[in-house]
N, C-alpha and C positions, 0 to 999 in steps of 0.2 A: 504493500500500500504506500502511496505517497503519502510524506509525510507532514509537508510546508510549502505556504507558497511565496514566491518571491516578485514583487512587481518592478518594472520599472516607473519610472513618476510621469515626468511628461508624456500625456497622451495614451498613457495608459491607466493609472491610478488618478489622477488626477489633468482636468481641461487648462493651462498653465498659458493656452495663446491669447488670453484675452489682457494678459498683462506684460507678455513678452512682444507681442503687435504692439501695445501699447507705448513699451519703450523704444520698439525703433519707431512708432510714426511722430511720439515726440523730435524723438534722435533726426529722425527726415526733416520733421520742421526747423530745425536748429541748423540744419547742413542748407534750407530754401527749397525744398520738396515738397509735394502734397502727400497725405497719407494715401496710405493703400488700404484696400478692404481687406478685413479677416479671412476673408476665406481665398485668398490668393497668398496670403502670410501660412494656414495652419498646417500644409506640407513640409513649411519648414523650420516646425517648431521643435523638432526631435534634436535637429542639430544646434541649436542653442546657438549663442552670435556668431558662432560662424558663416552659419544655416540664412537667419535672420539680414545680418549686413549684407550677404552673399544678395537676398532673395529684393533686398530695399533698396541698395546701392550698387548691385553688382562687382561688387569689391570683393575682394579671395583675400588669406590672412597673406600670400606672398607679395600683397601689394603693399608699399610701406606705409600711404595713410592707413591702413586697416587696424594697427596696433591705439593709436590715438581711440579711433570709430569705437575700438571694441572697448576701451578702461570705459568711455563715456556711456554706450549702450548699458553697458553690466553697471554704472552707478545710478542710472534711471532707472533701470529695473531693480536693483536692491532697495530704493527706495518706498517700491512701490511691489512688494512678493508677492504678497494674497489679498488684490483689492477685486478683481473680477475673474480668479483661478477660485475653483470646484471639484469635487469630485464628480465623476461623470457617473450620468444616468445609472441607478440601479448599484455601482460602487460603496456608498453606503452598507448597503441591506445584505450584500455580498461582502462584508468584512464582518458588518456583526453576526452574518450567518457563521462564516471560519471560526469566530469568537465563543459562539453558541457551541461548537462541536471542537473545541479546543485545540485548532488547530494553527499551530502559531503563523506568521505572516511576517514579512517582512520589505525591505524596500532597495531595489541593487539602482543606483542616476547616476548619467554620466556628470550630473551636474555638481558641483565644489561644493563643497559643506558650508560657505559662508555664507548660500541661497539655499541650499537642500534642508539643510536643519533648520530654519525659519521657518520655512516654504510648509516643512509638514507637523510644524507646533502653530502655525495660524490656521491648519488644516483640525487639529485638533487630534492627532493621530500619533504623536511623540511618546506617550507614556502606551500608546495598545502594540505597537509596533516592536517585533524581539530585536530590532536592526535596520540600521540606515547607512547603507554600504554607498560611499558616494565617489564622485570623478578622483578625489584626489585622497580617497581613503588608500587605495591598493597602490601598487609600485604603477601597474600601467591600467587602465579604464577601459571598458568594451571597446571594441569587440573583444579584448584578451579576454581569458580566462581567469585571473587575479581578483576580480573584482567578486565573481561567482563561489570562488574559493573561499574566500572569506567573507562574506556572508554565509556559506555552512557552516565554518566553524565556525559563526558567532550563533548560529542557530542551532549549533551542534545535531545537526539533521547530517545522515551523508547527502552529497551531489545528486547522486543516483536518487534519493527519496524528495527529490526540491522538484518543485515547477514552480519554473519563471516565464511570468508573461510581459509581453513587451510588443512594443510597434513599428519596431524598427528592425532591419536585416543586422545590424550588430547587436541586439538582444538574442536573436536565434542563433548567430554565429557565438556570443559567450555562452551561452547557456548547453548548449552541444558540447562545445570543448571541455567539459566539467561532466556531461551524462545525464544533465538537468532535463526531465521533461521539459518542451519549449512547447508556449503557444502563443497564437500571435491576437495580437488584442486590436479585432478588426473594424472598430470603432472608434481608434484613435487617428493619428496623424498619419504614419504610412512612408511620408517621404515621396517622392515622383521618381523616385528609381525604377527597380522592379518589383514586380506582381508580390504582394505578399503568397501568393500560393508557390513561387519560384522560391520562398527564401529554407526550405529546407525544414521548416518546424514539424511539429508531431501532431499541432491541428490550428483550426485558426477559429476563436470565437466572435463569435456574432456579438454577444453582448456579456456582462461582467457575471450574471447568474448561471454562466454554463462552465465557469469554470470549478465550478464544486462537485461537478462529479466528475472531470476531468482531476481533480485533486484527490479525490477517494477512489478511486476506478483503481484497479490490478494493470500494473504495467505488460 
């Protein structure tokens, strides 16, 4: 039986574009830009300002304004972590159900602890949660493996008994290199790459209450 499950944050666990849009369209207005709508930003909210500067300014980190773009994006946004970020549809009712059936839970972002650990005590989710495995907790951040590792030992679950869900092709590529059931959480962000059905996982849920018996199911 499995025994824990591991989520990623953005776009899976929680809807996180309504405040990270937020600080690049501030960020656009500051550079003489009009904003852009949400739903042409939420593809590329998985990759955080990379993602974001890439998607608003078409700037890459190799460009050397990009360093500047990025300290000012991530202080607009640290100001502003959880003024219109949620947990998505049905997420709720689906944590306190794991809670009900005592199955611990926890949390693998590529995002740095200086936003993660805010982001999920305004969430209100810090004392239920066994672990907050973030960008800058392990040596190297997904897609490796490192980040997956540790999170089991801090859930002291083995890899092989964890499903982690995630929205991204580097959630299914760490979560495999560990043994971790992977499933892909098909009501998040996604990214404009490829198909989430291409990315290799072991299912892909429709919505947050199918992943409970994907959690208790026999491997």
């Amino acid at each position: 039986m499995l025994e824990a499950v591991l989520f990623d944050l953005d776009g899976t666990l929680a809807d996180t574009a309504p405040d990270l849009g937020g600080a690049l369209n501030q960020l656009l207005h500051e550079q003489g830009h009009p904003p852009l709508p949400m739903e042409m930003l939420r593809p590329h909210v998985s990759s955080g300002a990379r993602g974001m500067i890439g998607a608003g300014l078409g700037i890459a980190p190799a460009d050397s304004r990009y360093p500047d773009l990025q300290q000012r994006f991530l202080a607009i946004y640290q100001d502003a972590l959880c003024v219109g970020t949620r947990l998505f549809d049905g997420m709720a009712e689906h944590l306190d159900e794991l809670d009900s059936r005592a199955i611990p839970w926890g949390i693998v972002t590529n995002k740095s602890q200086r936003f993660a650990i805010p982001l999920v005590e305004g969430l209100g989710l810090r004392q239920r949660c066994i672990c907050v495995v973030c960008g800058d907790s392990a040596r190297r951040a997904k897609p490796n493996a490192d980040p997956m590792h540790l999170a089991s030992a801090l859930m002291g679950v083995s890899a092989s008994r964890c499903i982690y869900v995630g929205d991204d092709e580097r959630d299914v590529t760490s979560g495999r290199a560990v043994g971790m059931t992977t499933v892909v959480a098909a009501w998040g962000y996604l990214g404009d790459g490829k198909p989430p059905a291409s990315w290799g996982a072991d299912a892909i849920a429709e919505a947050p209450r199918e992943i409970l018996g994907l959690a208790t199911r026999k491997r």
